[in-house]
N, C-alpha and C positions, 0 to 999 in steps of 0.2 A: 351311801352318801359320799361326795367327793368335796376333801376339805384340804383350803389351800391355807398351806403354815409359812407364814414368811416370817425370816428370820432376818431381825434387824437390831441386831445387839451389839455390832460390830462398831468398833472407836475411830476407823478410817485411818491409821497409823500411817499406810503408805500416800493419800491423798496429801499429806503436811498441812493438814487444815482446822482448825480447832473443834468445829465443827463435824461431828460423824457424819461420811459421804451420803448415806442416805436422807438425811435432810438439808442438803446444802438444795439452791433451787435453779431450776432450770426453765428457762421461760416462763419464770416465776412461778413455778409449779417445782414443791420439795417431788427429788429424785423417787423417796418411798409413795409419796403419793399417788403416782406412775404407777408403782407396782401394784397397789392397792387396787387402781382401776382398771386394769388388766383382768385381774382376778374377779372383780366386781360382775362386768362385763361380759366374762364369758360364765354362758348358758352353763355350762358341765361343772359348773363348781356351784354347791350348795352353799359353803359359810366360808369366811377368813377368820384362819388367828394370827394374830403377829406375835413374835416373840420380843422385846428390846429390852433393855436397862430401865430401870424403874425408874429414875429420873425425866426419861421422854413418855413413860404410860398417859399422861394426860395433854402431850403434844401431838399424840395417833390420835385419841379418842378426837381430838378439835379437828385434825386432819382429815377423820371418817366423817365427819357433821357438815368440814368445809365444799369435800367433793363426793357427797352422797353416798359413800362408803355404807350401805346398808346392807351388807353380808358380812360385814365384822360382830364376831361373835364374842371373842374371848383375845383376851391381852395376857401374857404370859412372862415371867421375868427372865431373863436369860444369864447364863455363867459366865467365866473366867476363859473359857473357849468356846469352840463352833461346837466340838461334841456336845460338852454342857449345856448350850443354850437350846439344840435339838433335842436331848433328852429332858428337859424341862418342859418344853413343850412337849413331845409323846406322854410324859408320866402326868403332865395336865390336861391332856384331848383323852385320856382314858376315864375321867370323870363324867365326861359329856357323852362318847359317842364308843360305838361295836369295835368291836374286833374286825371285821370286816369291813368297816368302813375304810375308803383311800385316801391315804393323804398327802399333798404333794406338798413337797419341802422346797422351799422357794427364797433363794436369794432376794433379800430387800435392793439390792444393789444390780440388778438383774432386770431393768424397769420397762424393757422393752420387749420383753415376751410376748409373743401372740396368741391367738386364738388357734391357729394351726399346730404349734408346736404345741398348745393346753391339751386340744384334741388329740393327738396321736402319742404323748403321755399317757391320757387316759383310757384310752384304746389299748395300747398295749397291757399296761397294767391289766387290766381286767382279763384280757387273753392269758399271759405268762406270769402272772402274780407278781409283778414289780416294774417298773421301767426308769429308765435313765436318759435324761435329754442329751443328745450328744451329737457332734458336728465328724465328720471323716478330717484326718491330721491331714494337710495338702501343704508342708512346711516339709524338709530333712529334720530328722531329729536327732541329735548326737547325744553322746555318753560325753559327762563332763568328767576330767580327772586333773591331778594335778600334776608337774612332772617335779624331778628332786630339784630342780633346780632354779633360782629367782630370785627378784629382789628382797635382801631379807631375811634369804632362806625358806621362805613360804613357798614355794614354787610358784609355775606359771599354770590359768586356767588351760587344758587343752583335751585334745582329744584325738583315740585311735578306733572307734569304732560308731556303727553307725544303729539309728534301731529301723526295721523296715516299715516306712511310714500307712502302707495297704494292711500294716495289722496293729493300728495305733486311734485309738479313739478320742477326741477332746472333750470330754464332759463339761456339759453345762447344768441348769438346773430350769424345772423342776425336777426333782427326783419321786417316784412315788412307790407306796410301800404302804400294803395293809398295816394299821393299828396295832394290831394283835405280833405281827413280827416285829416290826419297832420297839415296842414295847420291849419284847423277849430280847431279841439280840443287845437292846442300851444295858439290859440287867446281865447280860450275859458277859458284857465289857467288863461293865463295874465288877463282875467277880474275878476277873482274868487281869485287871488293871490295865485294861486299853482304854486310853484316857483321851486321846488326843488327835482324832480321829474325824479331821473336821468334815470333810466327805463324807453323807449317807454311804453313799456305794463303794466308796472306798474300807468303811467299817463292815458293808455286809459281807461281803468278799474276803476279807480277812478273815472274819466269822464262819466263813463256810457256804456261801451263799453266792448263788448264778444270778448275774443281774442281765437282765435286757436293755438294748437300746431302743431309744423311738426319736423322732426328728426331731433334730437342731435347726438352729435358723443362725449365718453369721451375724445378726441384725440383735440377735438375742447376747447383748452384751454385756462383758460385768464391769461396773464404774471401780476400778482402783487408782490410777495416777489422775494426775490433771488434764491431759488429752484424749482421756474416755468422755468427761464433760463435753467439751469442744463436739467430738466425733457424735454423741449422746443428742448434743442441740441441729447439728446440722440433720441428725434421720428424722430427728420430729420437723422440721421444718420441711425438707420431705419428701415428708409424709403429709404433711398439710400441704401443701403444694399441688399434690398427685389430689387430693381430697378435691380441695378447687376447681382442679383441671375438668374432673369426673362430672363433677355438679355444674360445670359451666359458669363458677363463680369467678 
């Protein structure tokens, strides 16, 4: 079984919005709703759990009702961090479902994920026992340091070296990862005090663990300032656009 876990517990700190960016709306449609029907929608995913603050658990459930969200299974509360809120979901999907089952860890804020990038996730997954959606770095990417000298005293941000971008990956999500490792490695944190670890793949890795990539999509974006919105509204529009075009409407 292939179970997609989105995590939507996050307070949108950097958006400056009162509202958490995932339910703020977008062509009148909340951002998590997006994600929801993504997941919905594609064939290779059996159920959804979402993870959020208990304060919105009955703002999803009207959400799933509003846009037929009929693969939500389970609602889950999330913690104080992205670790936390992921390990609360893994130590709650172990009630329901195998060891063996996949499950893709999925940005609530991430609402543009396709069905291509779903698929070759779960492709890979099932080939190398894990995978990680991720895009090739096509940016320089510098080392930042500071020098002794500045306004202050604090020095100035700069930099004398470079990283080489052909051995640089940028991770996106879903991320996916048998049940039965999840599980192991979140327990394997908690005994070692790695607490803070808001990357799946970034904790598994630490842990001891080879992770695989499978495609990215630049389109697959994650809503943090206020010009992810903006940039968010103009691919769905399109996107309906190209829909029209296709159909001859």
């Amino acid at each position: 079984m292939n179970v997609g876990m989105i995590i939507a517990g996050g307070v949108g700190a950097r958006l400056s919005d009162k509202m958490p960016k995932q339910y703020i709306k977008v062509l009148g449609k909340p951002v998590l709703a997006y994600t929801m029907e993504a997941f919905e929608h594609f064939e290779g995913i059996d159920e959804i759990t979402v993870v959020c603050h208990p304060n919105y658990e009955e703002d999803i459930k009207k959400m799933a009702e509003d846009y037929g969200i009929s693969k939500l299974a389970h609602i889950f509360y999330g913690g104080a961090t992205g670790q936390e809120s992921i390990r609360n979901g893994v130590f709650g999907l172990e009630k329901y479902y195998s060891g063996e089952d996949l499950i893709l860890i999925h940005d609530a804020i991430r609402p543009l994920v396709d069905d291509e990038v779903l698929a070759d996730c779960i492709r890979v997954a099932k080939e190398k026992g894990n995978a990680i959606v991720c895009i090739p770095c096509v940016t320089t990417m510098m080392q930042k340091v500071r020098d002794e000298y500045g306004e202050e005293g604090k020095g100035l941000e700069c930099s004398d070296a470079i990283y080489p971008r052909d051995l640089i990956m940028e991770t996106q999500t879903p991320q996916a990862f048998p049940l039965a490792l999840l599980g192991a490695k979140h327990r394997e944190a908690l005994e070692k005090g790695i607490l803070n670890e808001t990357a799946s793949c970034a904790l598994m890795t630490r842990l001891g663990e080879r992770v695989y990539f499978s495609k990215g999509s630049e389109k697959n974006i994650k809503i943090t300032v206020p010009e992810d919105l903006d940039l968010m509204e103009a691919l769905l529009r399109t996107k309906a656009g190209s829909w029209r075009k296709d159909n001859h409407l």
